[in-house]
MILO-638125 format. One record per residue (C-alpha): residue number from 1; residue in one letter; z, x, y. Coordinates in pm, 1 decimal, always signed. Each point is the difference from the previous one (the first is absolute). Example, Ala and Ser with C-alpha at 12.3 -4.5 7.8 and 13.67 -1.06 7.14 Angstrom:
REM residues 2
+-----+------+----------+----------+----------+
|  nr | rest |       zz |       xx |       yy |
+-----+------+----------+----------+----------+
|   1 |    A |   +780.0 |  +1230.0 |   -450.0 |
|   2 |    S |    -66.0 |   +137.0 |   +344.0 |
+-----+------+----------+----------+----------+
***
This chain:
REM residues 203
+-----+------+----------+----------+----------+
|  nr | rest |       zz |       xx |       yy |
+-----+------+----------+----------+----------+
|   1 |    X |   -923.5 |   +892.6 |    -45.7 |
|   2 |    X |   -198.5 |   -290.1 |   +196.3 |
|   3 |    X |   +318.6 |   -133.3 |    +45.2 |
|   4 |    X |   +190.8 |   +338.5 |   +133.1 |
|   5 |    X |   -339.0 |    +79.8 |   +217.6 |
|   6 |    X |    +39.7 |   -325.9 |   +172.8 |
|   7 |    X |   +306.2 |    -11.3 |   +163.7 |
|   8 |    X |    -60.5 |   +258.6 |   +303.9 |
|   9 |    X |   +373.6 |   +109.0 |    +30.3 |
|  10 |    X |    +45.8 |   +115.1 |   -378.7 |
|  11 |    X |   -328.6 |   +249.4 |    +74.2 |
|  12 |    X |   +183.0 |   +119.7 |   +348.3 |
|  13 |    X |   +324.8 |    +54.7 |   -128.7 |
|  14 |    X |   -194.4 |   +190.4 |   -339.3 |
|  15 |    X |   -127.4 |   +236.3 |   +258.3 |
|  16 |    X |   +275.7 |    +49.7 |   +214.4 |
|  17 |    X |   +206.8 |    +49.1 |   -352.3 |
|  18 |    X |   -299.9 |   +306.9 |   -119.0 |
|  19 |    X |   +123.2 |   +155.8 |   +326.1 |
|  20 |    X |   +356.3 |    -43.5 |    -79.7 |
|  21 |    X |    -71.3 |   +162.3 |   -308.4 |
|  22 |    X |   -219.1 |   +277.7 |   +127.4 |
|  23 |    X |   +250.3 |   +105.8 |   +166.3 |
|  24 |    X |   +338.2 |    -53.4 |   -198.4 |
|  25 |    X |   -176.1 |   +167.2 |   -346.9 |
|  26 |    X |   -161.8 |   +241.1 |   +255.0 |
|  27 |    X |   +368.1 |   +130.7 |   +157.6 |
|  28 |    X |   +197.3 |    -22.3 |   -363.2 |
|  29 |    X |   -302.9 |   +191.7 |   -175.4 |
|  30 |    X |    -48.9 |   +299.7 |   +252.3 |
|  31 |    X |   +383.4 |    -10.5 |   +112.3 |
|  32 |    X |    +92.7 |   +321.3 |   -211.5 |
|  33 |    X |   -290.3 |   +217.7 |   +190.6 |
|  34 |    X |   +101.2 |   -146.7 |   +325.9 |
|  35 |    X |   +327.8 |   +137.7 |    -16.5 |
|  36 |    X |   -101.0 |   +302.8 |   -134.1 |
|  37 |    X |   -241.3 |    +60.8 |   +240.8 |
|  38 |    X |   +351.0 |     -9.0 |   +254.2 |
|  39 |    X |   +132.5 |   +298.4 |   -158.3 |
|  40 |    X |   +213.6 |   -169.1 |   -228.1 |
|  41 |    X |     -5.3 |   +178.9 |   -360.0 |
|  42 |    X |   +139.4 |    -25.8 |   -313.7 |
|  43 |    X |   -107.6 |   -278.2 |   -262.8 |
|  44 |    X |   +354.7 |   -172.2 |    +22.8 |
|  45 |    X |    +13.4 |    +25.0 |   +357.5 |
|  46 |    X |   -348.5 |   -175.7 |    +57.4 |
|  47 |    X |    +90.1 |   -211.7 |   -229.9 |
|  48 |    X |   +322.0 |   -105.2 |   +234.9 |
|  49 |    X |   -134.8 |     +4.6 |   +289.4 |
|  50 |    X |   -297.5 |   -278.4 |   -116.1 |
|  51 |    X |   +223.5 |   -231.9 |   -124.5 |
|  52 |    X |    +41.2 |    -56.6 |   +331.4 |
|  53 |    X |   -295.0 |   -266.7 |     +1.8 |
|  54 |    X |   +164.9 |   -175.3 |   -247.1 |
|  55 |    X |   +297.6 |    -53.2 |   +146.0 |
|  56 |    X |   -175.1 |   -124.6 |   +352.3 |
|  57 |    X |   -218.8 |   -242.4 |   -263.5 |
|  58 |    X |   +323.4 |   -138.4 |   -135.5 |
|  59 |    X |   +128.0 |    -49.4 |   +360.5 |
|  60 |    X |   -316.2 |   -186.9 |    +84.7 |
|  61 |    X |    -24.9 |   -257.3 |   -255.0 |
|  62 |    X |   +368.5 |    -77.9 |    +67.4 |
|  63 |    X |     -2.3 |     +2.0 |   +373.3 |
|  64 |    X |   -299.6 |   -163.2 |    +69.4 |
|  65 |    X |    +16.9 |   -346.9 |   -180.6 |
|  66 |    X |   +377.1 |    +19.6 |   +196.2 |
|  67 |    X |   -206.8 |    +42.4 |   +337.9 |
|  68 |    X |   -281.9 |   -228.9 |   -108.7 |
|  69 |    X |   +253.6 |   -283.9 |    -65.5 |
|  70 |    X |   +132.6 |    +23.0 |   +363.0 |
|  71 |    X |   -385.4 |   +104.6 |    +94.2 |
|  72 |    X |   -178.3 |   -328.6 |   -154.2 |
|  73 |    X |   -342.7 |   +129.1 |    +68.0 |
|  74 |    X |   -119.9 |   +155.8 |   -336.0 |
|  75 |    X |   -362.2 |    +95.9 |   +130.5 |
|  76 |    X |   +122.5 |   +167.4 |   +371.5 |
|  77 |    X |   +280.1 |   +182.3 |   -182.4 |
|  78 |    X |   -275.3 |   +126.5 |   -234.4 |
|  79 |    X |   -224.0 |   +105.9 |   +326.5 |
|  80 |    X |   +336.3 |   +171.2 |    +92.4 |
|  81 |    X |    +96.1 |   +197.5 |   -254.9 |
|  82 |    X |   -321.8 |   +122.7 |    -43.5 |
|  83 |    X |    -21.2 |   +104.7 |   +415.1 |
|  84 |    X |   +337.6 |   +151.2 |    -74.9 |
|  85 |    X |   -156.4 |   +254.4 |   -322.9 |
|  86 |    X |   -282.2 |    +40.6 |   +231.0 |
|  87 |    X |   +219.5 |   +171.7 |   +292.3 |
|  88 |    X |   +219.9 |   +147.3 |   -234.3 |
|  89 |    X |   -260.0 |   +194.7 |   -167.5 |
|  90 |    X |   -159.1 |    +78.5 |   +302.5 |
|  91 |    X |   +375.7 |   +159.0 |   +125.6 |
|  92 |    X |    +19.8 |   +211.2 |   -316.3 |
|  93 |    X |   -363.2 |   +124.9 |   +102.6 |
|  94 |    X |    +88.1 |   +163.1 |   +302.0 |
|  95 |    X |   +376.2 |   +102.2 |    -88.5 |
|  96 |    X |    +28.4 |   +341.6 |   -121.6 |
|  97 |    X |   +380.4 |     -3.3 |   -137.3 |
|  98 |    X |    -46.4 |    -27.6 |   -390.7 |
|  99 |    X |   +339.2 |   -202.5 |     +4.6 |
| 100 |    X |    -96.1 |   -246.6 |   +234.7 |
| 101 |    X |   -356.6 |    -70.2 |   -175.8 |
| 102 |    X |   +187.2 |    -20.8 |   -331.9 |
| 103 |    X |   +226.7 |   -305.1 |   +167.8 |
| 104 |    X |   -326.8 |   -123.8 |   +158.8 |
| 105 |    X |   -168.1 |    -35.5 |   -360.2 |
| 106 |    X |   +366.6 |   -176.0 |   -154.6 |
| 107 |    X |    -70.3 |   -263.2 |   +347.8 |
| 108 |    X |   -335.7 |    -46.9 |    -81.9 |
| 109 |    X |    +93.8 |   -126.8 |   -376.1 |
| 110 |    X |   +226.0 |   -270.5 |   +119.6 |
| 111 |    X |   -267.2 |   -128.2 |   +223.9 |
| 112 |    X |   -290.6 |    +51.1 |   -275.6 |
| 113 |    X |   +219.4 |   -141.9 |   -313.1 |
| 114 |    X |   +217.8 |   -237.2 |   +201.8 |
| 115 |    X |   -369.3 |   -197.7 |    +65.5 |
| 116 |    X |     -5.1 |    -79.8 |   -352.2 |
| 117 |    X |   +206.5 |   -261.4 |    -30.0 |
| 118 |    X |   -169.4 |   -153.0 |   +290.8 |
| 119 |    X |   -344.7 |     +7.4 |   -180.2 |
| 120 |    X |   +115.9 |   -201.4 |   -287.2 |
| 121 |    X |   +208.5 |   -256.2 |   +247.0 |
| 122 |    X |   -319.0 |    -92.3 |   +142.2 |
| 123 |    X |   -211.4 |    -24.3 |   -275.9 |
| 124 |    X |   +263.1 |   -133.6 |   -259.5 |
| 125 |    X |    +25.5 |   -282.7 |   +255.4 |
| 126 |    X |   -336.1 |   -114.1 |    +83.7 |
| 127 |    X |   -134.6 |    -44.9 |   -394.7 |
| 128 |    X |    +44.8 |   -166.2 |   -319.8 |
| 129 |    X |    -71.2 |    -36.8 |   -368.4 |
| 130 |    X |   -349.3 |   +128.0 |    -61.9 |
| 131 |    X |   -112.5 |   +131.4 |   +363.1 |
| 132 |    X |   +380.5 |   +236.8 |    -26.7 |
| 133 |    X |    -90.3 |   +171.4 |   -324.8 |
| 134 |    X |   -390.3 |    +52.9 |   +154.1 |
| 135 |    X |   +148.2 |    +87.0 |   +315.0 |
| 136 |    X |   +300.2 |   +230.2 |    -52.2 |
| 137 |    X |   -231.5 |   +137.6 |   -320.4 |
| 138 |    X |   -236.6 |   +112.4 |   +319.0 |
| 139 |    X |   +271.4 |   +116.9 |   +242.9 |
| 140 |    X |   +140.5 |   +222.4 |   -258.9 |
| 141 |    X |   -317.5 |   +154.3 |   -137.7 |
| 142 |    X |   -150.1 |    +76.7 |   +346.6 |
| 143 |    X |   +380.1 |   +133.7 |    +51.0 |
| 144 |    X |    -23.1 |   +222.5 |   -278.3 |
| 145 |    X |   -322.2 |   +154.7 |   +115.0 |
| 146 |    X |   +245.7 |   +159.7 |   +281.9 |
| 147 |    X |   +171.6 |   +188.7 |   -253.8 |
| 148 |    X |   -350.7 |   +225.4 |    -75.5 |
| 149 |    X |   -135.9 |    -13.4 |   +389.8 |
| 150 |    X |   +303.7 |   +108.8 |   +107.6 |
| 151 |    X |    +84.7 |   +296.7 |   -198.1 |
| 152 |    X |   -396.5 |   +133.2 |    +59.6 |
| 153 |    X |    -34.1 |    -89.9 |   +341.5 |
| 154 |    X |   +339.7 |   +205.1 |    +48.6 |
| 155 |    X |   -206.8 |   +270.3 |   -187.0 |
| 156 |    X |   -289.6 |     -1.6 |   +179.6 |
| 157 |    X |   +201.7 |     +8.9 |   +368.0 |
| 158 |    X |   +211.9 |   +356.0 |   -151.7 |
| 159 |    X |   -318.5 |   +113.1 |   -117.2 |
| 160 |    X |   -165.1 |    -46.5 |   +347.8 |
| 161 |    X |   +266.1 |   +142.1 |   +153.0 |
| 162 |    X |   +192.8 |   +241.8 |   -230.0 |
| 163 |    X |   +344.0 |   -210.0 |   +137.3 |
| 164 |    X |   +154.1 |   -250.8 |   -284.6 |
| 165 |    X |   +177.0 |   -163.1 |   +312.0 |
| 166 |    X |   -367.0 |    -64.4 |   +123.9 |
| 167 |    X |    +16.4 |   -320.8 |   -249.9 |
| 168 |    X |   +204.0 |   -201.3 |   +289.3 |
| 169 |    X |   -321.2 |    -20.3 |   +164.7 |
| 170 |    X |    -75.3 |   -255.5 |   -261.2 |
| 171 |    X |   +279.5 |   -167.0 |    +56.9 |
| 172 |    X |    -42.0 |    -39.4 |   +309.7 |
| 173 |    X |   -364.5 |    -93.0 |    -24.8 |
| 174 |    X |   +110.2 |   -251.7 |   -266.4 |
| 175 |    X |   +290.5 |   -153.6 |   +183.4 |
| 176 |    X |   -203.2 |    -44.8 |   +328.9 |
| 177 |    X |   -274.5 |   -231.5 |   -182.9 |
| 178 |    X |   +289.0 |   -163.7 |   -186.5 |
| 179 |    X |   +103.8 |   -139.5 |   +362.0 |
| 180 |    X |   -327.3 |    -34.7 |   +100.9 |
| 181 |    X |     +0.0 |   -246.1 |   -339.9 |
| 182 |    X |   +294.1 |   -150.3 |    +86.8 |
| 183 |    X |   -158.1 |   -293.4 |   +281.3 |
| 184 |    X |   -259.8 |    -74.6 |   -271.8 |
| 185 |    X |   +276.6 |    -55.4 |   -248.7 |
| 186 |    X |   +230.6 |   -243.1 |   +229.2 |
| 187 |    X |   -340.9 |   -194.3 |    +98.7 |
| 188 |    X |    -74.2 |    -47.8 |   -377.6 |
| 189 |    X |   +368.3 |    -92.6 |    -83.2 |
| 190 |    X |    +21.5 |   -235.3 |   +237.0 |
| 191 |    X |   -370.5 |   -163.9 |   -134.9 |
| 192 |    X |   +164.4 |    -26.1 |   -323.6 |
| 193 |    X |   +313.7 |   -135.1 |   +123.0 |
| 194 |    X |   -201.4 |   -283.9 |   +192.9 |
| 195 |    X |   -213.1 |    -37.3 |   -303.8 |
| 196 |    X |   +333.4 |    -79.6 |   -224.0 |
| 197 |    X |   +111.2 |   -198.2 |   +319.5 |
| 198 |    X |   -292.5 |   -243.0 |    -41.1 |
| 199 |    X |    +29.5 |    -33.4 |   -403.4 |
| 200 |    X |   +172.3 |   -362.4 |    -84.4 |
| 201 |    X |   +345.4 |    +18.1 |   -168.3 |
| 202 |    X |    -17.2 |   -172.8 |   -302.7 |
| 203 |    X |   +286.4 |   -241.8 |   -143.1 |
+-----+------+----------+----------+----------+
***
């Protein structure tokens, strides 16, 4: 752990990956109320209809490495993707067409899930023997906590408001901070990077 806690950028992108989370376990989970909630009935039919996320997630984790390999820039294209759930989110907030909000969620997924890959690029990269099983051990736990805050804080936001679609305020909230993370995290990559720059290559 003193090892994980030391290197700034594994704590950043940790945090920025809770709000990942928060927000991808927070969609999937509450999903099937959303889309009831738009008049859409009928077990099977709900069912249907939010699959929909999945099939944006599986777009995103196979588009985005494609874009990030013309891109370069892992941490901006993180920033991005994140600004990109934020606005999308905030669209399906003021729209008031069920179909459109239901596209707007499957958009969101590719931008949420296709981030992934990203997060483990720039990790994977940057560490090593003991300091990658302390670090990635840490990324992933903090990670998991996302899968609990999300599904509550989704809870708490329908139970403020009586709306299940009231839960993309957390997204939003979430993916603004994550690209208000997103300097920190290129400032502490590139410390590391300069660190590793400095190290003597041994024979």
């Amino acid at each position: 752990m003193k090892k994980a806690f030391a290197r700034p950028f594994i704590v950043v992108i940790a945090l920025i990956y809770l709000l990942n989370q928060i927000t991808n376990v927070g969609v999937v989970f509450n999903l099937p109320s959303i889309v009831e909630d738009l008049n859409i009935h009928g077990s099977f039919l709900i069912g249907l209809v939010s699959g929909s996320s999945g099939i944006g997630a599986t777009i995103g984790v196979l588009l985005v490495p494609i874009v990030h390999r013309r891109f370069r820039n892992e941490v901006a294209l993180i920033g991005i993707l994140a600004a990109a759930t934020a606005v999308t989110a905030a669209i399906y907030v003021v729209s008031s067409s069920p179909a459109v909000q239901i596209l707007l969620i499957a958009v969101s997924m590719i931008f949420v899930c296709g981030t992934l890959p990203l997060f483990w690029s720039v990790a994977m990269a940057r560490m090593s023997g003991l300091v990658a099983a302390a670090g990635l051990a840490f990324i992933n736990t903090i990670g998991l906590l996302g899968g609990f805050l999300g599904p509550y804080a989704f809870g708490l936001a329908e139970d403020a408001t009586g709306n299940p679609g009231a839960g993309l305020w957390v997204v939003i909230a979430c993916s603004v901070v994550g690209v208000l993370l997103t300097p920190l995290l290129a400032s502490a990559v590139r410390s590391e990077d300069a660190a590793d720059a400095m190290v003597p290559v041994s024979n």
